[in-house]
C-alpha positions in Angstrom: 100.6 113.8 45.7 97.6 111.7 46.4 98.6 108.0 46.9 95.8 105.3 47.3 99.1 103.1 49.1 97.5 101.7 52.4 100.6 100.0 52.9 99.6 96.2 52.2 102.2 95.9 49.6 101.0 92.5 48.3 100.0 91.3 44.3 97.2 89.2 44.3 98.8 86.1 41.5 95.7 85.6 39.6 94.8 89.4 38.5 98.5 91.2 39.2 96.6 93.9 41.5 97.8 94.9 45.1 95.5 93.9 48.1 95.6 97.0 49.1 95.8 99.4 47.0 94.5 97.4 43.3 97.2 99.3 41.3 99.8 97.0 39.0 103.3 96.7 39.6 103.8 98.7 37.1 101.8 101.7 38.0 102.9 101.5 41.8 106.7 101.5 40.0 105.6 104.7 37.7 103.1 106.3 40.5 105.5 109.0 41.2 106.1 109.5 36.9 102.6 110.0 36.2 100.7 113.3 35.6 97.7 114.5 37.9 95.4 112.8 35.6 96.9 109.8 34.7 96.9 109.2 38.5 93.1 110.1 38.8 92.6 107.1 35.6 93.8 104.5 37.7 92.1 105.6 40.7 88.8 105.2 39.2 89.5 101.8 38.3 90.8 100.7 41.7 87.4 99.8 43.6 86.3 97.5 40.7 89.4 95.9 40.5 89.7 95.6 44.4 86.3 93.6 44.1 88.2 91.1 42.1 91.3 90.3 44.5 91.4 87.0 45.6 91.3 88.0 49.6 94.3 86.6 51.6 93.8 86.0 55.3 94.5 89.5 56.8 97.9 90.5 58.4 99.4 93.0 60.0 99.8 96.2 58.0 103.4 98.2 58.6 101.2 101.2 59.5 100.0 98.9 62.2 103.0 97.9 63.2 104.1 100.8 63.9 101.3 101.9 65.5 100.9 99.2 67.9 104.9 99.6 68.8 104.5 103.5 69.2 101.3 102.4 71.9 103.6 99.8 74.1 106.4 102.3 74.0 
């Protein structure tokens, strides 16, 4: 199932989008309920509603995490 999920599970207050995705809580809640093309709808909205994120300063992603703690292993 494709996922746009980059693992920066955060909702922007002002326009209820992820930072890192741009889905809704609502569509990230019913991501796994929704058909092949109701996925594809909201994935052609998410790089205009990405643009209108209010941009937090930048931290560490899990997938970095992880990454960084699999490299010092």
């Amino acid at each position: 199932m494709i996922s746009p999920c980059i693992l920066v599970c955060a909702i922007d207050d002002r326009t209820g989008y992820c930072f890192g995705c741009g889905r809704t809580r609502d569509e990230i809640a019913s991501w796994t309920t929704f058909t092949d093309r109701q996925r594809r709808d909201v994935m052609e909205t998410l790089p205009a509603r990405l643009e209108t994120v209010e941009r937090k300063p930048r931290r560490e992603t899990k997938r970095t995490r992880l990454a960084r703690e699999r490299a010092s292993s």
